[in-house]
N, C-alpha and C positions, 0 to 999 in steps of 0.2 A: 633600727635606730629610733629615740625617742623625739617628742620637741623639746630639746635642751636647747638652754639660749645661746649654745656654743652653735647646736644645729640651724640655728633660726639666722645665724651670723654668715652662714653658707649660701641664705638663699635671699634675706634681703641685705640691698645695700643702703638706701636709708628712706625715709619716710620725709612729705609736702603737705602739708598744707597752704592752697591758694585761695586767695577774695576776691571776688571781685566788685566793685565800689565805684560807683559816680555821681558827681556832686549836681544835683536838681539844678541850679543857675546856670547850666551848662547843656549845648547838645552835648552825643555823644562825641568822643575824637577823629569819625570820619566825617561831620558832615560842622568842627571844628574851622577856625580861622587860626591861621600864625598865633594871630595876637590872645584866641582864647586860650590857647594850650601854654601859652607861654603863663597865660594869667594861674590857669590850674598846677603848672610845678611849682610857680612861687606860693601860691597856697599851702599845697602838700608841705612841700619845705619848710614853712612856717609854722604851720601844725604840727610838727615832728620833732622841731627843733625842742620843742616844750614838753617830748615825750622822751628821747633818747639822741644817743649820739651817731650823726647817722654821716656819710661821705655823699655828695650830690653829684651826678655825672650828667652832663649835657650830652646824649647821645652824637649830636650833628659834630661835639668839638672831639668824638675820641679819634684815635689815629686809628687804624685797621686791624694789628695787632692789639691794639685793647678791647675792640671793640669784642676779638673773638674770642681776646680771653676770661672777659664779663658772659661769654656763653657758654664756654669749655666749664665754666665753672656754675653754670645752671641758673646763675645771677639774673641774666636778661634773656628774653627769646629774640630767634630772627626775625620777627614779625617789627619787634619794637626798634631793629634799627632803620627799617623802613617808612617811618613814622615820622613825621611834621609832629615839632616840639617834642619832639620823644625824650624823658629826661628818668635818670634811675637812681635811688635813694638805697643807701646799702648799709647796714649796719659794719661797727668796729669788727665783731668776731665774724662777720661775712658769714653768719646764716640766716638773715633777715632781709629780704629788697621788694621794692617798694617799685614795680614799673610803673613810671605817667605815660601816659597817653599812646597807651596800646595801642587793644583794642575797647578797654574801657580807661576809663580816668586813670584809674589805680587798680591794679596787679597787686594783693600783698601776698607775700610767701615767705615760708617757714620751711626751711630743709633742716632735717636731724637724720646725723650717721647713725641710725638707730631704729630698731622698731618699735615707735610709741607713736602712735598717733594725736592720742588723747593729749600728751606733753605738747607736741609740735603746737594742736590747736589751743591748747592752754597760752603757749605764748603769743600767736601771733591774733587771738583772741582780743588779748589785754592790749596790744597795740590797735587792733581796730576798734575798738570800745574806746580808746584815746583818743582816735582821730573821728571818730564822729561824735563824741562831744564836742571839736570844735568846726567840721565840715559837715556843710547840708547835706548827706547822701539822698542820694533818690531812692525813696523807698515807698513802699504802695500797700496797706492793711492788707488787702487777701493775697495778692502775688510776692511779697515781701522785696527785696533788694532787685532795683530793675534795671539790666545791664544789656547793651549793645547788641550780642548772639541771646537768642529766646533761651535756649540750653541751659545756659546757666541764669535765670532768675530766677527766684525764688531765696536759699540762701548763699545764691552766689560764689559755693563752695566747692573744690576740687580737691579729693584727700587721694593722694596719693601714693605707690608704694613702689621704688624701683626696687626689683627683682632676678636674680642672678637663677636662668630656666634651662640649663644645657639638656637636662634627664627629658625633660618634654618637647624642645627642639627636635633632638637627635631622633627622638623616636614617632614624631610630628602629632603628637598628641595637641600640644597645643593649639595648633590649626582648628581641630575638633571641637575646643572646647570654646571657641570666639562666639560663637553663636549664642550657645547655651551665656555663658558672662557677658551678652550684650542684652538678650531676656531679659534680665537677671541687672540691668541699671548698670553694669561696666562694663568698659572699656581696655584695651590692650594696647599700648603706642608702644613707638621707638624711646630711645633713652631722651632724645630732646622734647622731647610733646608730639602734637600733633603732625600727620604729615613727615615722620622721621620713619628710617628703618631700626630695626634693634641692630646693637652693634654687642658682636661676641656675649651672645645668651642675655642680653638686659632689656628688662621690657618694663618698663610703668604701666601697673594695676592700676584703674581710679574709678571714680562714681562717673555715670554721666547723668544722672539723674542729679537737679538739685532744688527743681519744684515737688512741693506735697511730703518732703521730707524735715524732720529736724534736723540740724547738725549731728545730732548725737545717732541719730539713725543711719545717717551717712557714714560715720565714723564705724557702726559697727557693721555695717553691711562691707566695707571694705575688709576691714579686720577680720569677717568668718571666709570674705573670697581668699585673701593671702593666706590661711591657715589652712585653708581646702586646698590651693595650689601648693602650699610645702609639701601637708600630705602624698599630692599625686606624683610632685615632682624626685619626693623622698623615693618612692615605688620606681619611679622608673630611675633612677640612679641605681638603683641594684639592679636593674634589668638590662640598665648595660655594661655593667660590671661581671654580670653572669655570660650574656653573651659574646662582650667584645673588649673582655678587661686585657689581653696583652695586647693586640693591635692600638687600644686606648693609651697603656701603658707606654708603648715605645713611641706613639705619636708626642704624650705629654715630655715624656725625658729625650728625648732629640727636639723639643722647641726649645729649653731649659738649656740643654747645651750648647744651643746656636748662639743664645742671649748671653749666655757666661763664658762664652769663647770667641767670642769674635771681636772684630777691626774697625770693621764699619757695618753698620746699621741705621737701615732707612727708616723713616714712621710707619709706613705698614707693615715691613716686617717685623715690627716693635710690637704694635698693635695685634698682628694675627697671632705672635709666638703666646705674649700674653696672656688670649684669651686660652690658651693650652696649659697655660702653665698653673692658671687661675682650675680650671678643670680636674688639671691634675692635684689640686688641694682639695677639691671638697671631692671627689675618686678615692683620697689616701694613699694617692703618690706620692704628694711633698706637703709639707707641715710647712705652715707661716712661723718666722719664730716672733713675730710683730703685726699682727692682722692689720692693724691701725696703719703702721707703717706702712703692710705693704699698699693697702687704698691711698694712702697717700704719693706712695711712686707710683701708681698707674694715673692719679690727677697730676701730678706734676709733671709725668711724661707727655701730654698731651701736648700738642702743637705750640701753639702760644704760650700756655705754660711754660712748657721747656725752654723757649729761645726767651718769656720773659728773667725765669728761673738764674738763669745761667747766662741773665747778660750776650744775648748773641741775637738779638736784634736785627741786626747788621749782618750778619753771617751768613756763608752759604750756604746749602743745602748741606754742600760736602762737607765741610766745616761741624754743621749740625751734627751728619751722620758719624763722624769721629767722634765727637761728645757724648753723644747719646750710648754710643757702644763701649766707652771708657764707666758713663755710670751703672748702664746694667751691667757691665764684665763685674763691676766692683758693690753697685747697692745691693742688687736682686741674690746674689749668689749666698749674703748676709741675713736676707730677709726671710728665703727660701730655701730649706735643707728637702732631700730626697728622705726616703722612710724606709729604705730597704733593711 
């Protein structure tokens, strides 16, 4: 198999660019007061308002299921609901957010379901160049932008790449290769950031280096690791294909029938069949007939998602589990054909 952007569609799910930014008149937001954090969102908010159209969310006022669904959907981290004055600016098409008062001022971030780095940083670029024309950043001639954890000063930048890695899992290659890409200026997390486990093969690539680098160097140092990982990842998908493609086989097509045949259905068995059935696509057991789509039922299916989705809020688990197994009997089965 070559790098066709059908292949490359297999192994990443999409591309981050993160800033990190704090305004000189200000400590940082741990060693902040109520009243200066509260001063720093209406800042932000103000500055923004003059750049785009953004939705303002006062962490302290969301209820519990929003709060998880502004995470489920990569919007905010756990960190920022813990957080005095913690407040989050999100763009209309929600791939744009802006977290105050992290762990620095401002968190900005750019997600694209797509692998372009250089795009992501294009836009969420043009927005920081807006907002420090009219906010002081703390920034310092030789160190450049100077932010709360030492790690990231410099350009303040975290380019990331979530990654879909079963071929290097399975065969624990990956393990191996942590060391050698942490040399090497990256890092390996869970699908949430830091401190997470990977969940069903997804791991975000990123820099950890963001001193003595340009942007653009960061940018490419990620871009040749993601492309080195396709590669190995590519290799070892035929090696388990050669060694364990019917056991692999009847694993992926009995998760697939569980999902499109059944009653009720709980979230982890939601979760575990998926990450099989998701396997079984980029194996060449079953063809998406809507790629888009089907990323979009696995974000929808998610926790909060789903009971915001479908109105059930309120509802019981049991309740849930009836619903949930009414729409994969009925989405998934549309999304996903077999290839026999």
């Amino acid at each position: 198999m070559a790098r066709t952007p059908e292949f490359i569609e297999t192994l990443v799910i999409s591309t981050r660019i993160r800033l990190a930014r704090n305004l000189a008149a200000y400590p940082f937001p741990e060693k902040m007061t109520e009243a200066q954090a509260q001063d720093v969102a209406y800042l932000v908010g103000k500055a923004l308002k003059e750049l785009d159209d953004f939705k303002a969310y006062s962490i302290g006022a969301l209820s519990p299921i929003e709060t998880k669904l502004l995470q489920e959907q990569h919007l905010i981290s756990p960190a920022l609901t813990k957080k005095k004055g913690g407040a989050a600016f999100i763009s209309s098409d929600r791939n744009i957010s802006i977290m105050v008062n992290e762990e620095d001022h401002l968190r900005e971030q750019y997600i694209l379901k797509d692998f372009d780095l250089y795009k992501a940083y294009e836009r969420i670029g043009g927005l920081d160049e807006g907002l420090g024309a009219t906010l002081n950043f703390a920034y310092d001639e030789k160190l450049g932008y100077l932010t709360a954890c030492p790690s990231n000063v410099g350009t303040g930048m975290r380019a990331s790449v979530m990654m879909f890695l079963p071929g290097l899992s399975w065969s624990k290659e990956l393990e191996k290769l942590l060391p050698t890409l942490k040399a090497g200026g990256l890092t390996v997390r869970g699908v949430f950031g830091e401190g997470t486990a990977a969940e069903g093969y997804s791991y975000q690539v990123s820099n950890e280096r963001t001193l003595g680098l340009s942007e653009s160097e960061i940018l490419d140092q990620v871009i040749r690791a993601t492309m080195s990982l396709c590669d190995l990842e590519l290799r070892a998908r035929e090696r388990m294909l050669k060694k364990e493609k019917i056991p692999l086989r009847d694993m992926c097509l009995r998760a697939y029938g569980a999902l499109t045949n059944c009653a009720v259905l709980k979230q982890k068995e939601l979760a575990a069949g998926m990450v099989k059935v998701r396997l079984g696509m980029v194996l060449g057991f079953f063809t998406a007939t809507d790629i888009k789509g089907f990323n979009d039922f696995l974000a929808d299916m998610r926790p909060a998602s789903f009971r915001m989705e479908n109105q059930m809020v309120d509802a019981s688990e049991y309740e849930c589990d009836l619903m949930r197994a009414e729409i994969a009997n009925k989405v998934l089965s549309e999304l996903v054909i077999r290839t026999d």
